[in-house]
C-alpha positions, 0 to 999 in steps of 0.5 A: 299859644295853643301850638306851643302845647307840648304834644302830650297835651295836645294829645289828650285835648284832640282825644276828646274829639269823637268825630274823625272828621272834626280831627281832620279839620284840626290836622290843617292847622298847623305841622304840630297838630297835623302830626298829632291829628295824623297819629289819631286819625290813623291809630284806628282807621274806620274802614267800613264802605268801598269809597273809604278803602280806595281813600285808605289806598290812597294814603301816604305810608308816613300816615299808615305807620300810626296804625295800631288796629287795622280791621278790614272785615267790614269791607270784605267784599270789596279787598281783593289781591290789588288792593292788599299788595298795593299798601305793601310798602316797595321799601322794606324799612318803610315804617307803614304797617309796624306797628300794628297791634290788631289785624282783622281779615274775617270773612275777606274770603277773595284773599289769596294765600299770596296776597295775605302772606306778603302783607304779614311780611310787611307788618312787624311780627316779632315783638308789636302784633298781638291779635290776628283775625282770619276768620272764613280765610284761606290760609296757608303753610306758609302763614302759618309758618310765619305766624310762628317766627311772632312771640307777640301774638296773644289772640288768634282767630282761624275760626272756619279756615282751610290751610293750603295745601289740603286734598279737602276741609278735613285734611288734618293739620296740627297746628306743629311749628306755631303751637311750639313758637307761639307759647305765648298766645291766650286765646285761640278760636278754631271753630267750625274748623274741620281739620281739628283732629286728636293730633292737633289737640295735642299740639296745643297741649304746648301753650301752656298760657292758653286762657281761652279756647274754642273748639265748636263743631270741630267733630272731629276731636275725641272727648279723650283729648278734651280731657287731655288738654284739660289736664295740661293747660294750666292757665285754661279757664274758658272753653267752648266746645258747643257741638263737639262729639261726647262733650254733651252731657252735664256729667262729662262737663263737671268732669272736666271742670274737677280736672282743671279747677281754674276753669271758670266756664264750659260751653256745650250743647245739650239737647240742642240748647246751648248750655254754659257750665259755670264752676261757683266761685265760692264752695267750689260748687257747679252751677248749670246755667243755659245762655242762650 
């Protein structure tokens, strides 16, 4: 009787299942639960040693296009080229890989541009990927280009990246055709990015439904381009710009809360301290609070 459930039932039932292994067990059952179990198991693929990345490798691409966040950064030490182009699909209307949401690369620094690149190509940028991490990753021109043809994405960390082709860490790069496409993104984290400059500041003055921004330790933006982006980012109202040249005094941060009123918070550094300036939200007043 219970195979007769309809599968949204069935759904619910099997969530309650916090052990992946106990959902594995329920997909032998029968072809109804295995294509439910499958969904679940593979929705959030745990990804955390080596074994169960050669397992991933292993798996079918029926199975691998359930996924919604795939995260590989706990097993960063471990993905290589071959192991990244060999989960790309030989047929390009394979559904592996489209509909995922969420993909995390932090820190899989043995990636070459290539290898990221075809995988991008093989996921569905233009209407399912929302959230894209290439924290400590070498890019490239053409990742960023592609990045650009997606209206999708929402979130977007190249936090401590180089963007091939660069002459060295501070080779200037404006971020132009992604920050014209993408006007769609809300959160962007460019820390430690040394090619951050005025000239890519500017550019993304165009996302105006930026929400979150993260600048730290990019020395090399002006604090005349913190107030210009301030002023055009309408929809601003978190930025961080811990350690960036000028932006250290609690005088220059109510400045910059007076000129964008929707800003809920800064964070900066005075005096080595990690500071976060918080507008009140009653009275409009602001309050100086250290957080860490």
């Amino acid at each position: 009787m219970a195979t007769m459930l309809p599968i949204e039932i069935l759904q619910i039932i099997f969530q309650q299942f916090k052990r992946q292994a106990d959902v594995s067990v329920l997909s032998q059952v029968c072809r109804q639960w295995h294509v439910v179990a499958t969904s679940l198991l593979y929705r959030c693929p745990t990804l955390e040693s080596e074994t169960q990345i050669k397992l991933f490798c292993q798996s079918s691409e029926g199975a691998r296009a359930y996924i919604q966040q795939l995260d590989f950064s706990a097993v960063s030490s471990w993905l290589t080229d071959e192991i990244l182009l060999c989960l790309i699909p030989e047929d390009e209307n394979s559904r592996a890989h489209k509909s995922i949401r969420s993909l995390g690369l932090a820190n899989c620094n043995r990636l070459s541009c290539q290898s990221i690149f075809a995988f991008l190509k093989s996921c569905s940028l233009d209407y399912v990927l929302q959230e894209a991490v290439f924290a400590n990753c070498l890019l490239s021109d053409q990742i960023i280009s592609l990045l650009s043809q997606s209206r999708s994405v929402r979130k977007l960390n190249i936090c401590n990246t180089m963007i091939q082709p660069c002459v060295n860490m501070e080779t200037s790069h404006c971020l132009g055709p992604f920050a014209k496409a993408c006007e769609n993104l809300e959160e962007l984290d460019m820390s430690f990015c040394a090619w951050v400059d005025q000239h890519t500041m500017d550019t993304i003055c165009r996302l105006r439904h930026l929400r979150k921004l993260s600048i730290r330790w990019c020395h090399r933006v002006p604090i005349q381009s913190i107030f210009h982006i301030v002023q055009h980012l309408s929809s601003l109202q978190s930025l961080d710009v811990r350690h960036v040249n000028g932006a250290n005094h609690p005088d220059i941060i109510r400045f910059v809360l007076y000129l964008r009123p929707s800003l809920g918070e800064v964070h900066f550094t005075q005096e080595k301290k990690i500071m976060t300036c918080a507008r009140r939200l009653a009275g409009g007043d602001v309050e100086m609070a250290v957080s860490g």
